[in-house]
N, C-alpha and C positions, 0 to 999 in steps of 0.2 A: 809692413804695408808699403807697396810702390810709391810710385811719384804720378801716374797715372791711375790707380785704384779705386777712386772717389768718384772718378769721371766714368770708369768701365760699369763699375757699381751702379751709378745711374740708370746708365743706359740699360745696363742687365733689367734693371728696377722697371723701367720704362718700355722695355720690350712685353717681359709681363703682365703688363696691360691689357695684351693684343692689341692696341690701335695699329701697330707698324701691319700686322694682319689682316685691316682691313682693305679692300680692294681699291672701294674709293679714298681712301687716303695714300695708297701705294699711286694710284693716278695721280692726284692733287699734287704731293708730292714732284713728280717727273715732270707734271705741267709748270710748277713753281720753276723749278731748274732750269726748262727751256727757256720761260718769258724772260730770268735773271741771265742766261746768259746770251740772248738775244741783245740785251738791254745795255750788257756789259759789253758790247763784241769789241767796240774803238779799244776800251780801257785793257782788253786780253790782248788785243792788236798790239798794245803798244808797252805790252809785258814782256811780252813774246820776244821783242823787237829789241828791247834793251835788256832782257836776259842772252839771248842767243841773236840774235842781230834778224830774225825771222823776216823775210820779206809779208807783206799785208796778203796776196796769194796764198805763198806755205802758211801761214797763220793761220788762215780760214778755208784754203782747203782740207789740209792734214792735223788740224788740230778743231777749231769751231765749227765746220761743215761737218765733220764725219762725227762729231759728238751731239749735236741737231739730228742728224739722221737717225744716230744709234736709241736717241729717247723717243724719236716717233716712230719707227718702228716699235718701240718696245708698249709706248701705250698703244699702238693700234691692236699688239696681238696681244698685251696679259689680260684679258680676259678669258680666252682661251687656255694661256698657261698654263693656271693658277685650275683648272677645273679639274676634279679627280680625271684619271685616266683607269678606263674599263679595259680589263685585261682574260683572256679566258682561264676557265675554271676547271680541272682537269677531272674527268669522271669519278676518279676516287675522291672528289668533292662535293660528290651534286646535291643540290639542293644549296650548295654556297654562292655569293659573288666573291668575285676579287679586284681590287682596284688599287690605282696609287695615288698616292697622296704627294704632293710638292709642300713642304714644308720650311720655312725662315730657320736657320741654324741657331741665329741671336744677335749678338754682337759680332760685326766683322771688321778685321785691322786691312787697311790699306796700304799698303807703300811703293810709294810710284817714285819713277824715275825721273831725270832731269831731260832725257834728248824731247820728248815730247810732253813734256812737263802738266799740262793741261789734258789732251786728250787723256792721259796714261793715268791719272786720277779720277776722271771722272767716268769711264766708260766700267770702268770696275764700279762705280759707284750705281751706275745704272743696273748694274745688277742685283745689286744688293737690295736697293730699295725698292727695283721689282720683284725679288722674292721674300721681301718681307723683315728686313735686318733693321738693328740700329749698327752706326756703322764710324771708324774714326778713319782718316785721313792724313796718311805723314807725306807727306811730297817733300821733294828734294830740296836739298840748301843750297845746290848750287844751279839753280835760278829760284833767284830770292823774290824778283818783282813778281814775275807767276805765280808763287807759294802766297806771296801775300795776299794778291788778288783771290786769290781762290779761297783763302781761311776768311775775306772779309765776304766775298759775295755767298758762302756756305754759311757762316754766322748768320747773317741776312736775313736768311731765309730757313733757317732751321733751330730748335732748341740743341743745345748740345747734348742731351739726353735721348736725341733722336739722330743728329751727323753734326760731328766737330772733325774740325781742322786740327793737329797739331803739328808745328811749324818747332826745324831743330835740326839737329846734326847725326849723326852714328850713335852716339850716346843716347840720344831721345831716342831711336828706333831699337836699340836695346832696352830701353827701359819700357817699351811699349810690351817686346816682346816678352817683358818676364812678367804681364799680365796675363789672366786667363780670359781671351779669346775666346769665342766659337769657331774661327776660321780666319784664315789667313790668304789675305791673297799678296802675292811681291810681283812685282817685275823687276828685272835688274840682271845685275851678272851672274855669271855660275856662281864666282866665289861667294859671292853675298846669300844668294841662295843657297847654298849651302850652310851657311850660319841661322838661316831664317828655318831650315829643316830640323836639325838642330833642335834648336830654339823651341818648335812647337813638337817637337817630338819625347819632347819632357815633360807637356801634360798634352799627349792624345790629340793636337788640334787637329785638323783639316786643314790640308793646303793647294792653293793655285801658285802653280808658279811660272811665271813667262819670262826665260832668259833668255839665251844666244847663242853662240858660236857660230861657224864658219858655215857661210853657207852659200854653194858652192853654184854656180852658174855656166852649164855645158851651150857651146855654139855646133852644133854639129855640122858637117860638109853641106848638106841643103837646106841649111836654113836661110831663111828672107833675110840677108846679110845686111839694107839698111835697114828695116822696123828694128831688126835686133840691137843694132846698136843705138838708136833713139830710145828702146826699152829699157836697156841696161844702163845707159848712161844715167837718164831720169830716176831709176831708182835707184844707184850707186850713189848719187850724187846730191839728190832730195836731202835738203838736211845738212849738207857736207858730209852725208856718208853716215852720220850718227842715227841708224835707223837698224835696231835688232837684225830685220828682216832681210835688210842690203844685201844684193849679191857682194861678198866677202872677195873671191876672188874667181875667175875666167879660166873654163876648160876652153880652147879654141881647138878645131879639128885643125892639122897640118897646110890642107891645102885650101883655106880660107883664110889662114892666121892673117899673111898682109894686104890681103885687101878689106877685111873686116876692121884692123887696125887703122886702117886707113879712113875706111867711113865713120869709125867711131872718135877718129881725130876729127873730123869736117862737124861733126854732130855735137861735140862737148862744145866748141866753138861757138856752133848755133845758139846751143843751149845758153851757154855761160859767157859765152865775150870770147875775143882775144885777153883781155887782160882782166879775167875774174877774180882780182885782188881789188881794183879799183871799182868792183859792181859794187853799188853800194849796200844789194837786198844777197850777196852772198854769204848765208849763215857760219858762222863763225864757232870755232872749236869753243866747249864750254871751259874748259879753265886749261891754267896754264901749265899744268901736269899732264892732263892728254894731250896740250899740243906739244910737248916734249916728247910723248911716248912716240908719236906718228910721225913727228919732222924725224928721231931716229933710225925710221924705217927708209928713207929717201933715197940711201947708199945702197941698199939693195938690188940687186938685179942693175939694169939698166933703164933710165927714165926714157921713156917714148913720147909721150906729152907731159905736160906741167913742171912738176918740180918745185915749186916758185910758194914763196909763203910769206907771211908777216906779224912776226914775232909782237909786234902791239898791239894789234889788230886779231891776233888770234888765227888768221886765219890762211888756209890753206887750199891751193890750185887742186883742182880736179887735175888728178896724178895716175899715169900707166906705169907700171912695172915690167919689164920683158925680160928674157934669159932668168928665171925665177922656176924655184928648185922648192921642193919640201922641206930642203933641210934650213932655207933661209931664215930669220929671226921672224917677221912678216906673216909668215905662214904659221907661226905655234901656237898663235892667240887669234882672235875675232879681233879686227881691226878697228873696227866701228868710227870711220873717217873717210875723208874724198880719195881714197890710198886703192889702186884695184891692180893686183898683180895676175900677170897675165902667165898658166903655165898652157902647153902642146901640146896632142895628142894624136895616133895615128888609128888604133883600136878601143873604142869604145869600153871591153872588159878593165884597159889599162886604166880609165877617168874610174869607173866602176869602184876599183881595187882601194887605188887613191883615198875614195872618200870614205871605204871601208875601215881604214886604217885607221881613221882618227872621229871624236867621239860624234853622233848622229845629230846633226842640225837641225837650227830649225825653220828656216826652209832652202828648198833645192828650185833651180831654175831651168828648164830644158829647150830650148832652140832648135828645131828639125820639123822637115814638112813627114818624115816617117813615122809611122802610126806606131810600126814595130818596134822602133829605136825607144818611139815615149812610152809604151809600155812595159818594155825593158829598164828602162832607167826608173820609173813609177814603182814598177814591184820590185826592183833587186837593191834600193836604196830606201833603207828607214829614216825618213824625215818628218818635221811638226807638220806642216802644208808647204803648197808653192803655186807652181803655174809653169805651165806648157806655153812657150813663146808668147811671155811676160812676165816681168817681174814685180813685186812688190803688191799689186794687185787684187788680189784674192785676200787681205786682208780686209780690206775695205767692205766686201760683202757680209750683210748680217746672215745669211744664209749657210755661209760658211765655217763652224769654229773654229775659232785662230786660238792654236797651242803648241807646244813641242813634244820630245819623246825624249827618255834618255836624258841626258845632259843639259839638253836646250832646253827643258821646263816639263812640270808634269799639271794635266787638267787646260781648258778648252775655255774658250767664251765667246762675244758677238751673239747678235741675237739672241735665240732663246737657249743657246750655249751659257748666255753671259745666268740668264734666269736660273739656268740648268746649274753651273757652279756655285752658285752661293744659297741654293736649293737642297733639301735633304730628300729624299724616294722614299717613302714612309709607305712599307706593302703591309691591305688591309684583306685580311680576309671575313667576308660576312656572312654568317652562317644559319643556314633558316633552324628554328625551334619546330615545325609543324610536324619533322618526324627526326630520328635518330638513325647514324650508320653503324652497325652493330658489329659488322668486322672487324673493328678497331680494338676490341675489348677484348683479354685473353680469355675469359668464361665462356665464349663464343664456341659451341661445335662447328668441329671442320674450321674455327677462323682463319688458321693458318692457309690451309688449303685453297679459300675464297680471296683472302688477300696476295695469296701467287699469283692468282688468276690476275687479278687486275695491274700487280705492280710486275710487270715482267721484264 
């Protein structure tokens, strides 16, 4: 018996019920969520804030705002959901309906990351409890103030036999994983996801996965050369850069490279100060092993701006890279920091190639007033989503599914994405008694021949 087995057990037990199945308490539910995290927003502000140094803005745009939004959208539409879906019924069925059914999986495991510690546990949770789950929750250890807030205001407000928090290390999320689940959702690194596959691939789970890598951001020769760089700076830098989705690193076309470098030095300034060490709402590297990993990367290439960091403080200057090569250390991994190394380009197939080489992101950024160029870059690169001169962007939208391909995560969510994931497609065929199809039976004369006719 696990260390966790007693508590899944429950839930299993309690899912059985069907209450989690009912609609109005799938509403109640989401309505509880928002008032408590309406109620709680100072006490998340100021988790956020002594976890990762979160300015009161990023707190509640990128974390409390777009988790408010993602729950009312979600009661406005699950009624709709949740309604079979009528599908057509193909002649060799007549006299049948056919329809689908969205169905709760059971129990689903959570595990969320530390860069957005809050949004990134609960917006998977809004799915869950719109499609009808009981549901547990590991969020990261390293933001501890977050994790805690989040297991007290989820205690709060829920039996644990319906959503529990559990708060812990690598070892707690192993021991989670070697229960039986109905589904799994991670976000996190490849390598972790990898173990989390693994993991549920030794009893049959289901998984979402939302990872990362390099994701890669082309400026081509016509593009609106300042929107571009107030775009990509804003989302390079949101965060200190700890943001999956960050443009990772800068295709610039040849003959914009310095004047675009130029605008996008005057803009980071805008943005962040002359001296974004001494801001006091600039968010800070989460421990002191990533900021190892990234102050490494500094000797690379040549520094064009920033540079500049502070080892007790955690924290690191919005930083350009120039004269940067594929082969540089920088470039092997997803950086996930204020770090953006800039490579050049004269031919378009050449950025193409580049990113063909190395494994499919999860998303891509494209910069060009040409229709042709973004159609070309759209179809001839496999990435999760992105956006046409903007970044970051497109995740925001519930309309949207925000997922990867490949490498960078497998499975979708956001709006009725999110419903759609932790949802099962249960196809029902209904069949009328008032006569029988007789071709089906081998005793049939001629069946053979009647049934060519139709299945041809």
């Amino acid at each position: 018996m696990g260390t966790f087995t007693t508590l899944v057990t429950k839930q299993k037990g309690f899912f059985r019920t069907g209450t989690t199945r009912d609609i109005t308490y799938r509403l109640d539910a989401l309505q509880k969520l928002r008032i408590a995290i309406k109620s709680n927003e100072q006490v998340l502000i100021d988790a956020l804030k002594e976890d990762l140094n979160k300015s009161e803005f990023d707190a509640y745009t990128s974390e409390i705002g777009l988790v408010l939004e993602e729950i009312r959208f979600a009661i406005k539409h699950l009624r709709l959901w949740v309604k079979p879906k009528r599908v057509k019924t193909p002649i060799t069925h007549i006299g049948a309906r056919s329809f689908i059914l969205s169905e709760p999986y059971g129990t689903a495991l959570i595990i969320s990351p530390w860069n957005y510690p809050f949004q990134l546990a609960i917006v998977p949770l809004i799915g869950a409890i719109s499609a009808g789950n009981c549901s547990v929750i590991k969020p990261s250890e390293l933001t501890p103030k977050t994790s805690k807030v989040l297991a007290k205001l989820i205690s709060d407000l829920f039996p644990e036999e319906y959503i529990s928090v559990v708060e812990g290390d690598a070892e707690t999320s192993q021991a989670l994983l070697n229960e039986q689940f109905d589904y799994i959702f991670f976000t996190g690194s490849v390598s972790v996801g990898k173990i989390i596959m693994e993991a549920a691939a030794k009893n049959l789970i289901p998984v979402t996965l939302e990872l990362g890598g390099k994701s890669p951001c082309i400026v081509h020769k016509d593009a609106n050369i300042k929107l571009a760089a107030k775009r990509i700076a804003w989302g390079k830098f949101t965060n200190a850069g700890q943001t999956c989705i960050a443009p990772d690193y800068l295709y610039l076309h040849k003959s914009i490279k310095n004047q675009f470098l130029q605008q996008f030095k005057e803009t980071t300034i805008d943005l962040y100060g002359k001296q974004p060490l001494t801001n006091e709402n600039f968010t800070r590297i989460v421990s002191a092993r990533h900021f190892g990993r990234l102050t490494s990367f500094l000797d690379n290439g040549e520094i064009f701006i920033g540079g500049g960091y502070n080892q007790e403080k955690l924290t690191i200057e919005p930083t350009v890279l120039t004269n940067i090569t594929w082969e540089d250390p920088i470039m092997q991994d997803e950086i996930f920091g204020p770090i953006l190394p800039v490579l050049e380009f004269e031919e378009l197939p050449d950025v193409l190639e580049g990113i063909h080489r190395h494994p499919k992101p999860l998303s891509l950024y494209i910069f060009t007033e040409n229709n042709k160029v973004q159609e070309k870059v759209l179809s001839d690169v496999s990435f999760g989503g992105g956006c046409v001169n903007d970044t970051v962007y497109h995740f925001a939208s519930p309309y949207l599914p925000f997922g990867g391909v490949g490498s960078s995560g497998i499975g979708a969510y956001h709006g009725k994405g999110n419903f759609d994931s932790f949802s099962h497609q249960k196809s029902i065929l209904k069949q009328t008694t008032l006569f029988d199809i007789p071709y089906r039976y081998p005793n049939v004369k001629n069946g053979l021949q009647k049934i060519k006719f139709f299945m041809k």
